[in-house]
C-alpha positions as CSV (number, residue, x, y, z in Angstrom):
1,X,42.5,-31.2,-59.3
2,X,45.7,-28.7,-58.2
3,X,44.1,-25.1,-57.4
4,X,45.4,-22.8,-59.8
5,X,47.8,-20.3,-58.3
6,X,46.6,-16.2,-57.7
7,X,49.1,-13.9,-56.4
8,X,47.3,-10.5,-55.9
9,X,50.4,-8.0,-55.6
10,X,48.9,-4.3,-54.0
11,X,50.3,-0.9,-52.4
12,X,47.4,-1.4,-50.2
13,X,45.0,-3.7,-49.0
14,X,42.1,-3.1,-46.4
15,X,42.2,-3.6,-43.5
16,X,45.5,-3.3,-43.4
17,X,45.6,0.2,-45.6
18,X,43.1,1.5,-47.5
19,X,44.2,5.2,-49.0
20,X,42.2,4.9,-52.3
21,X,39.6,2.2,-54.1
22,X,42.2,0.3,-54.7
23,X,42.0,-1.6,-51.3
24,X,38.9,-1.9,-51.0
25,X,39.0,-3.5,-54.8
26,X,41.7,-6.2,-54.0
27,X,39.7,-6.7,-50.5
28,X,37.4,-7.9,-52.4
29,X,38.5,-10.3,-54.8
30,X,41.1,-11.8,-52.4
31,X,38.9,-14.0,-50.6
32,X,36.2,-14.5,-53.3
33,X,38.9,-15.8,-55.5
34,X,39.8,-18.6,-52.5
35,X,36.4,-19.7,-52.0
36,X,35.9,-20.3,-55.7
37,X,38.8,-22.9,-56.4
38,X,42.0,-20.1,-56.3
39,X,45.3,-20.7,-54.4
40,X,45.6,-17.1,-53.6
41,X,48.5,-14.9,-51.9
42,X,49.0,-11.4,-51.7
43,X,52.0,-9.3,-51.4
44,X,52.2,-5.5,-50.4
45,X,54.8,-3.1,-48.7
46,X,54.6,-2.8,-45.0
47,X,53.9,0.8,-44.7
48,X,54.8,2.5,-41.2
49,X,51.1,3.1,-40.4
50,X,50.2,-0.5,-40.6
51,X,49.8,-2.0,-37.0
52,X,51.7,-4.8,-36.8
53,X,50.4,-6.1,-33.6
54,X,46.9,-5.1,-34.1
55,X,47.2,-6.9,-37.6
56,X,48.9,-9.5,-36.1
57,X,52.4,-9.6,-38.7
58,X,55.2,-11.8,-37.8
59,X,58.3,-12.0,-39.7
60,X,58.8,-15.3,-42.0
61,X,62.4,-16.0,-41.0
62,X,63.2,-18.5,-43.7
63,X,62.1,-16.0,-46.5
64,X,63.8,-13.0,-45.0
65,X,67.3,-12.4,-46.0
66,X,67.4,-11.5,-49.7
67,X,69.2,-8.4,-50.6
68,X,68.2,-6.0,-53.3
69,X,70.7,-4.0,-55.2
70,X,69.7,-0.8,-56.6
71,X,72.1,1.3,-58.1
72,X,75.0,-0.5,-56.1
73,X,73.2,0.3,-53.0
74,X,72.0,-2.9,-50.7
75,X,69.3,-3.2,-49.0
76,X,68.4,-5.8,-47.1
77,X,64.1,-7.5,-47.4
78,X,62.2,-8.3,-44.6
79,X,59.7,-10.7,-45.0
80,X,56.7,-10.5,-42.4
81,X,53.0,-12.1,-43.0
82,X,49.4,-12.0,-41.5
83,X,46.3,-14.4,-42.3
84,X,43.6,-12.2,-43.4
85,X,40.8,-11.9,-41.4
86,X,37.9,-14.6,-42.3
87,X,39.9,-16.6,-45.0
88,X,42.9,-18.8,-45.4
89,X,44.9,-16.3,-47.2
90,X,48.3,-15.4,-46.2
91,X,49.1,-11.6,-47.0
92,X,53.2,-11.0,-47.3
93,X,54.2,-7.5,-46.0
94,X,58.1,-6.7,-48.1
95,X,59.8,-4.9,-45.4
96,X,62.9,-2.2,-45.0
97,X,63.9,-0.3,-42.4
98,X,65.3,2.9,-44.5
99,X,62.0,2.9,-47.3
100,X,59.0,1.7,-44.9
101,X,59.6,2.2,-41.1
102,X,58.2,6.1,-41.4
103,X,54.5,7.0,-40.5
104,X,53.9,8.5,-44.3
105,X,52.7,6.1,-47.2
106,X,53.7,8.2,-50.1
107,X,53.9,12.0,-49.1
108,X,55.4,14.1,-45.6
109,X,53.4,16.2,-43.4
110,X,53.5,18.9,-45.9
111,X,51.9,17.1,-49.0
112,X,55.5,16.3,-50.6
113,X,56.2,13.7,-52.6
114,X,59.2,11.6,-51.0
115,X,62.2,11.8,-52.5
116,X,63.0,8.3,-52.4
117,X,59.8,6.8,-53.5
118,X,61.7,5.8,-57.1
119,X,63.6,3.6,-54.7
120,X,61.0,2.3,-52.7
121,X,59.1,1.3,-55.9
122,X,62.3,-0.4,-57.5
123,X,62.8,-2.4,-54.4
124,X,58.9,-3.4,-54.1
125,X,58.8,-4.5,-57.9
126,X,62.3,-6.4,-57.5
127,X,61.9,-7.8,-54.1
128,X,58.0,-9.7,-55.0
129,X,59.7,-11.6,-57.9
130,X,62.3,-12.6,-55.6
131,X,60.3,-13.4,-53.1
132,X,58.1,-15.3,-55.1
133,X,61.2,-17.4,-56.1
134,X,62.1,-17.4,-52.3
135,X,58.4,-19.2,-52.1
136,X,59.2,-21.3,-54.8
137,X,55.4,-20.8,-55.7
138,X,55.1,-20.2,-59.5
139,X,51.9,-18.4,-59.7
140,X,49.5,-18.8,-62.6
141,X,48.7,-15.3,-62.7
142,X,50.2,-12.0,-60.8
143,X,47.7,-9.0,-61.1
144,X,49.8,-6.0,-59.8
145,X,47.8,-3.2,-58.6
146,X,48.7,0.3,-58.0
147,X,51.9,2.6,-59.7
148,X,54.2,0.9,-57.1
149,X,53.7,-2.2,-58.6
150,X,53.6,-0.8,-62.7
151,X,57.5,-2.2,-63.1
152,X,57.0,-5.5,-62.4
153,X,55.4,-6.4,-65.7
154,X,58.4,-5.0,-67.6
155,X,60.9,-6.7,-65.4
156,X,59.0,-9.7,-65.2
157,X,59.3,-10.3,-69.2
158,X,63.1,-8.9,-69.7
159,X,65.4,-9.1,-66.5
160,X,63.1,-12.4,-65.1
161,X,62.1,-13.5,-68.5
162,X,64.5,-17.0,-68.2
163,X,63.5,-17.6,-64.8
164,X,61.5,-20.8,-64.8
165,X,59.5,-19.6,-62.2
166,X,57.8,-17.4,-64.3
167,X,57.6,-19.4,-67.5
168,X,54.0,-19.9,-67.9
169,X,52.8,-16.6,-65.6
170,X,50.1,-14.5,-67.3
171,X,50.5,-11.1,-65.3
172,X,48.1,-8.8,-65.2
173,X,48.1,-4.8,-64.9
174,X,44.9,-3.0,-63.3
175,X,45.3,1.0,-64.6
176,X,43.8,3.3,-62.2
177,X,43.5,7.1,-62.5
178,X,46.5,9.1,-62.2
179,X,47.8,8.5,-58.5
180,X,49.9,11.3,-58.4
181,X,51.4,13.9,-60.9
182,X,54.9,14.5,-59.7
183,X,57.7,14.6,-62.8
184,X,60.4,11.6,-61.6
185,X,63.8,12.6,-60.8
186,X,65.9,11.5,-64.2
187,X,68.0,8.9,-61.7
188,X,64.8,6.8,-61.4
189,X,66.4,5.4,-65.3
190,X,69.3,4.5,-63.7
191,X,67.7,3.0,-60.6
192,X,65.1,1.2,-62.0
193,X,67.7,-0.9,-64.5
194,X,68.1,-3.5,-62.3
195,X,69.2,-5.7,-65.2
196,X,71.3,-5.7,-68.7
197,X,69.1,-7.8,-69.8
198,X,66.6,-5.1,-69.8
199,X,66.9,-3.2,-73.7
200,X,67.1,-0.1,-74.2
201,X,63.8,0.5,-75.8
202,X,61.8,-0.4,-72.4
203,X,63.8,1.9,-70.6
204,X,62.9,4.8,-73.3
205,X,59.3,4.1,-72.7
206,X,59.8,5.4,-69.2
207,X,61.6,8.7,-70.0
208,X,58.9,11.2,-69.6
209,X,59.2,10.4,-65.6
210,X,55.5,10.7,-64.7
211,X,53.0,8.5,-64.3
212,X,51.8,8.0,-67.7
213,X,55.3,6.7,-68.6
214,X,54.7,4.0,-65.7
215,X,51.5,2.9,-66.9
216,X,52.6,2.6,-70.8
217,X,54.9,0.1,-69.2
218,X,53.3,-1.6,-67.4
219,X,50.3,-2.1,-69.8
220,X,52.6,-3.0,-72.5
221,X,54.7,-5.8,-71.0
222,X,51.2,-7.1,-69.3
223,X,49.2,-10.3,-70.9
224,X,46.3,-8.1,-69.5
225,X,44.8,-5.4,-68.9
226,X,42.2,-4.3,-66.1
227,X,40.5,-0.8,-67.0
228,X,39.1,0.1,-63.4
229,X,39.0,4.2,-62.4
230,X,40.4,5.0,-65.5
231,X,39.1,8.2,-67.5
232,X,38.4,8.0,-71.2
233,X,41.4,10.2,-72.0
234,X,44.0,8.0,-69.9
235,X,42.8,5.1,-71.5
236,X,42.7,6.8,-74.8
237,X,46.6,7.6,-74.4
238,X,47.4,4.2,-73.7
239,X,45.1,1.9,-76.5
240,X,47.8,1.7,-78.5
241,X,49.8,-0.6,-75.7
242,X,47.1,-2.4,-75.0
243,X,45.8,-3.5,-78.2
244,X,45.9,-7.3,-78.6
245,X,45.9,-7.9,-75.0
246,X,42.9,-9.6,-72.7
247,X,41.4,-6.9,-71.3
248,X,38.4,-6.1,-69.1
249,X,36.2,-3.0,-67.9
250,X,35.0,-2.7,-64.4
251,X,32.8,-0.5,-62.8
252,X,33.7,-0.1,-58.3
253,X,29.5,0.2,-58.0
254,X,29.0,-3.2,-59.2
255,X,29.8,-6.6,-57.9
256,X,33.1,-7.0,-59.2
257,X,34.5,-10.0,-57.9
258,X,32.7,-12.6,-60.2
259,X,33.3,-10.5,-62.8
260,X,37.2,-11.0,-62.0
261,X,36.9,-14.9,-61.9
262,X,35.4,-15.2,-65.1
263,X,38.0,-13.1,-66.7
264,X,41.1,-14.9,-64.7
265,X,39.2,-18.3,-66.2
266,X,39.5,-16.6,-69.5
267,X,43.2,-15.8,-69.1
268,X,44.2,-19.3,-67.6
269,X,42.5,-21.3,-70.9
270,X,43.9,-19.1,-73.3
């Protein structure tokens, strides 16, 4: 019988960068997920701190060569890809010069949050659903972890809701605790309308600019929902998105990964 298809899509990943839970998380279920009847992929930025000759990265020439627009700026993808250590997994790194070549993840030496990371995070969300076209691999499910990741539910179901490549996708959104508390500069609403086939009313939904706004997204245009770190206040604010979705409740001191193939079974027979 044909495996059914994972794509794990992360800011981070360890070994190749683990700045919060969140890589050690999809560490974890990456590999269990293969050994227990998954095709699985992963796809995450390649930040300037990860060692591309210790981690062994090569470009993938025949997937490289996509553009992204955003805001009539063009910027060219870079596709680049490792095997991950013990399994037959391939991990994608979505390269660009300009928005990943720097030694920083998310902040400068003083603490600051970089200017451009509403670009960055436009051209991640944009450039894994064209890459996944680019594959031609129409995943079963997409769990997108992390606030880089939180538009590609929302764009997945309006600007990429023809696409037959995502036709019968269930995508899934795991909400963390607040990852930073910056306020948005108000051009990330005109950057992150990469579409006009994206209404208006999804684009309100982001207007408060902070991370809140992200996840109300993302939870809201997801089939489900992963509650992992997430305080009862967060979760409180955002019950009303997530009602009538397939969701699930995970402790990090527990062993998670079989707890995350039950619940993808779940979502694949529904």
């Amino acid at each position: 019988m044909e495996r059914k298809r994972l794509l794990l899509v992360s800011q981070e990943m360890d070994p190749y960068l683990a700045l919060t839970e969140i890589g050690n998380i999809v560490k974890k279920i990456a590999p269990y997920m293969h050994d227990n009847g998954l095709e699985v992929r992963v796809l995450m930025p390649r930040f300037g701190v990860i060692n591309e000759r210790r981690n062994r990265l090569h470009e993938v020439v025949r997937l490289s060569g996509i553009n992204i627009i955003i805001d009539e700026g063009d910027h060219p993808l870079i596709i680049k890809v490792a095997s991950f250590p013990g399994a037959r997994i391939q991990v994608y790194f979505l390269d660009n010069e300009d928005f990943f070549k720097r030694r920083q993840v998310f902040r400068d030496d003083s603490d600051k949050f970089f200017d451009d990371n509403i670009e960055r995070m436009v051209f991640f969300s944009k450039g894994v659903l064209e890459t996944v076209k680019k594959f031609g691999w129409a995943p079963d499910i997409m769990h997108c972890h992390g606030w880089m990741t939180s538009l590609i539910p929302m764009y997945m179901k309006t600007a990429y809701s023809k696409d037959p490549m995502f036709s019968q996708t269930k995508i899934v959104f795991s909400v963390y605790g607040e990852e930073f508390s910056e306020t948005l500069d108000k051009s990330f609403l005109t950057k992150a309308k990469i579409s006009e086939d994206i209404p208006h009313d999804a684009m309100e939904q982001l207007e408060d600019l902070n991370h809140l706004s992200l996840n109300k997204s993302a939870v809201t245009y997801s089939d489900g929902v992963v509650w992992a770190l997430t305080d009862g206040q967060q979760r409180a604010q955002l019950e009303e998105c997530a009602d009538g979705k397939c969701m699930l409740e995970v402790a990090v001191d527990i062993d998670i990964a079989p707890i995350y193939l039950e619940y993808y079974n779940k979502l694949l027979a529904d």
